[in-house]
mmCIF file of the C-alpha atoms, coordinates in Angstrom:
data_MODEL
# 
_entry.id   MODEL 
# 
loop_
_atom_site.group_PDB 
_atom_site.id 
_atom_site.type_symbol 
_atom_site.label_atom_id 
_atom_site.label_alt_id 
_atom_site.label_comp_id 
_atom_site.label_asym_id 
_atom_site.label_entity_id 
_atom_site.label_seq_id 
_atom_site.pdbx_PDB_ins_code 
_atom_site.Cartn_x 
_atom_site.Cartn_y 
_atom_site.Cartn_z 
_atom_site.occupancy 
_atom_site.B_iso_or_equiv 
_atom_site.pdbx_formal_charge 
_atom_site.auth_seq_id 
_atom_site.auth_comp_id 
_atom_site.auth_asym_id 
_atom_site.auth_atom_id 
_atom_site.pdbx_PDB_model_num 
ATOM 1  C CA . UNK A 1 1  ? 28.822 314.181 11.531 1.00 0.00 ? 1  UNK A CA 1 
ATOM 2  C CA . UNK A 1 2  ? 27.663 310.355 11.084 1.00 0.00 ? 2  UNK A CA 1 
ATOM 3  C CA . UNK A 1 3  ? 25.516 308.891 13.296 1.00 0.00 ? 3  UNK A CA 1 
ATOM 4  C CA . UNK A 1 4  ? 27.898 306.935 15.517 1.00 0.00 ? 4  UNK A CA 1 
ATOM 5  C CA . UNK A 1 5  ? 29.245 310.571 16.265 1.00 0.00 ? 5  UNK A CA 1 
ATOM 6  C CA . UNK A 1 6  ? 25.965 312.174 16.801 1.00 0.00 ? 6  UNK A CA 1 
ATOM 7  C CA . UNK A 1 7  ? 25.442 308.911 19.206 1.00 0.00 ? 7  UNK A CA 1 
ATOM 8  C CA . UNK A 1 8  ? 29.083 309.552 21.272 1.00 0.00 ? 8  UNK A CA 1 
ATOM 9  C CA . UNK A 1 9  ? 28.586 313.299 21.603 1.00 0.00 ? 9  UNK A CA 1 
ATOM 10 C CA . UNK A 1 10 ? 24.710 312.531 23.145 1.00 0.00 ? 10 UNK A CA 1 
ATOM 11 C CA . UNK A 1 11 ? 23.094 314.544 19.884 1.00 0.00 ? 11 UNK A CA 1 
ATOM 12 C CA . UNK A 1 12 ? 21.055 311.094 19.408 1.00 0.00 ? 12 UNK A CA 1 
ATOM 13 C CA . UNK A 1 13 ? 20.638 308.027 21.329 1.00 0.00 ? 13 UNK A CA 1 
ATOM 14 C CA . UNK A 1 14 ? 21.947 304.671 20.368 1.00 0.00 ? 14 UNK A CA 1 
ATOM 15 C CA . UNK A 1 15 ? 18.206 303.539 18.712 1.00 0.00 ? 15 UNK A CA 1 
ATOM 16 C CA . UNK A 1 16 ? 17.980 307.492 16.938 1.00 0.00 ? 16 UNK A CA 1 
ATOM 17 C CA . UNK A 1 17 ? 21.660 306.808 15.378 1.00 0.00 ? 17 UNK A CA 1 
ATOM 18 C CA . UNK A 1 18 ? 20.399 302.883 14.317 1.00 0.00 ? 18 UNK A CA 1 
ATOM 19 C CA . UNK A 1 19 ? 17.097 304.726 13.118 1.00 0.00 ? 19 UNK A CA 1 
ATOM 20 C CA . UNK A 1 20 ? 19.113 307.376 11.125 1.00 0.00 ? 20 UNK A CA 1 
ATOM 21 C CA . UNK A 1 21 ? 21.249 304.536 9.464  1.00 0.00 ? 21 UNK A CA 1 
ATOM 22 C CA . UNK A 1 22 ? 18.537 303.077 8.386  1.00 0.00 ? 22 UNK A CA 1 
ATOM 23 C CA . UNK A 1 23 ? 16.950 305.772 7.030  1.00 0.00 ? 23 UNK A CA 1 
ATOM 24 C CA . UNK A 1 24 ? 20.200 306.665 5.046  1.00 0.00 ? 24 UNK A CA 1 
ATOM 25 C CA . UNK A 1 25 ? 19.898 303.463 3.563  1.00 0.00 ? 25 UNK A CA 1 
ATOM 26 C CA . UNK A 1 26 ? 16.082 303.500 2.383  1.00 0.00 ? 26 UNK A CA 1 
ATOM 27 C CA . UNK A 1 27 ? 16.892 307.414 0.720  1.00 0.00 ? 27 UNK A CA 1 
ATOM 28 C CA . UNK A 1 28 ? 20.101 305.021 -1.230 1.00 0.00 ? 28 UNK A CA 1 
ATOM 29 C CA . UNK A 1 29 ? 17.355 303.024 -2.807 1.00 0.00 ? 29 UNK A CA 1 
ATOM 30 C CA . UNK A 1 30 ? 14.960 305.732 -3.270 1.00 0.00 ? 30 UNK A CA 1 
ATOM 31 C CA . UNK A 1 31 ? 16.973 307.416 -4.958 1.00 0.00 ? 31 UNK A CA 1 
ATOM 32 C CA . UNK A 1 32 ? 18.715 305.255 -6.813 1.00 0.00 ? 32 UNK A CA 1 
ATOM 33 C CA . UNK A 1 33 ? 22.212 305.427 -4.823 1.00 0.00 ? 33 UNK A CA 1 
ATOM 34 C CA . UNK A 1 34 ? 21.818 302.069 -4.131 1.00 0.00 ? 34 UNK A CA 1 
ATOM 35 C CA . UNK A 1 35 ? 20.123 299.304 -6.335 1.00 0.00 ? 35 UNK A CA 1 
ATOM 36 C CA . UNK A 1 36 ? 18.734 295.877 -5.201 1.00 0.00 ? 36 UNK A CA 1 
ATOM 37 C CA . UNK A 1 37 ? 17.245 293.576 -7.337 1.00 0.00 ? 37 UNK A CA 1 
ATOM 38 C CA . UNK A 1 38 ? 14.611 292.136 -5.119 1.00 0.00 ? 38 UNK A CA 1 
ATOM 39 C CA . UNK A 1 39 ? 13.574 293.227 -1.477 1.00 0.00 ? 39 UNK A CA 1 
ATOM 40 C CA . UNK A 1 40 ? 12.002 290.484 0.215  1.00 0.00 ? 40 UNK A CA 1 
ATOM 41 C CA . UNK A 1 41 ? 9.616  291.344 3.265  1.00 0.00 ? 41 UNK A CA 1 
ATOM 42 C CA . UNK A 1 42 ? 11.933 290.310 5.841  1.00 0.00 ? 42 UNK A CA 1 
ATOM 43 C CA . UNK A 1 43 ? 14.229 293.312 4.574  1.00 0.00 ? 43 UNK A CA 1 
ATOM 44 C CA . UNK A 1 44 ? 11.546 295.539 3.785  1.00 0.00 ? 44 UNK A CA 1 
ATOM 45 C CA . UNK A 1 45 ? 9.511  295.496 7.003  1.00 0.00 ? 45 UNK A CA 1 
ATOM 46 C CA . UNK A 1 46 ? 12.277 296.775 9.143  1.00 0.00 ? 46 UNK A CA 1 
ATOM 47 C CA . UNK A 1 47 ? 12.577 299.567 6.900  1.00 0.00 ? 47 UNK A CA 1 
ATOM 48 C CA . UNK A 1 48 ? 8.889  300.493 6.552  1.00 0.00 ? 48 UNK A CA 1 
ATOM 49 C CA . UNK A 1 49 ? 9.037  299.967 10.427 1.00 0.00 ? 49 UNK A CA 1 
ATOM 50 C CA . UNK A 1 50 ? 12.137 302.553 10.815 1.00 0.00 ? 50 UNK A CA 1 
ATOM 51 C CA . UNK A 1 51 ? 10.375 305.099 8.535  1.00 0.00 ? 51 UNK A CA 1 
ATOM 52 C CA . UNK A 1 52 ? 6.934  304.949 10.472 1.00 0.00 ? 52 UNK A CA 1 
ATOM 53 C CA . UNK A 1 53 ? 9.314  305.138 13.811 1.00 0.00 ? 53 UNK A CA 1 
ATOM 54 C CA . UNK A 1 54 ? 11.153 308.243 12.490 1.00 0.00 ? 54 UNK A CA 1 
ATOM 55 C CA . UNK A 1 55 ? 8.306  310.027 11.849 1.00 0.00 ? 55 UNK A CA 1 
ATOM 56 C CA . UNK A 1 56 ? 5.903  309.239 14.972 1.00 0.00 ? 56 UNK A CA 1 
ATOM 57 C CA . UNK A 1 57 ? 9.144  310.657 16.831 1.00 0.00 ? 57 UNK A CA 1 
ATOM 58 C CA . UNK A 1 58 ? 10.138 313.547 14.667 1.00 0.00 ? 58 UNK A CA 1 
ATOM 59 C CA . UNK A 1 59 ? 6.324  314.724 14.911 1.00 0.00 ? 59 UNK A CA 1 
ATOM 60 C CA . UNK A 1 60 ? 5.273  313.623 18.468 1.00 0.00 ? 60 UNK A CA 1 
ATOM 61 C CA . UNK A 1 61 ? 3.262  315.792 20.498 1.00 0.00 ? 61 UNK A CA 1 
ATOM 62 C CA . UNK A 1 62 ? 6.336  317.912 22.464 1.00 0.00 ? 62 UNK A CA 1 
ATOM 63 C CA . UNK A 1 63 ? 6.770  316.646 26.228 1.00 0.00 ? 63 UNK A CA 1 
ATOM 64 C CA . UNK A 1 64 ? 6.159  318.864 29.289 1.00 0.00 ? 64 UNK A CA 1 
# 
């Protein structure tokens, strides 16, 4: 299921599914899916930003 999916059907909110594309981009350069020859800190800090985001969320305290 892709994100905009998991977004419709209510599995994920609008800024989880944006979070989750990003992410599926950063793993692409990781692991060498995707290449770039230069990534210059305006592109960089919104990924470093969406990986800090993903995890603060994924291992938040659970809410009562």
């Amino acid at each position: 299921m892709e994100c905009a999916q998991r977004a419709e059907t209510g599995v994920l909110t609008a800024r989880q599914a944006d979070l989750d594309y990003g992410r599926q981009i950063r793993n692409g350069m990781a692991h060498g899916k995707t290449t770039h020859a230069v990534m210059p800190p305006a592109t960089a800090v919104p990924m470093v930003t969406t990986s800090f985001t993903v995890v603060s969320e994924l291992c938040a305290a659970p809410t009562k």
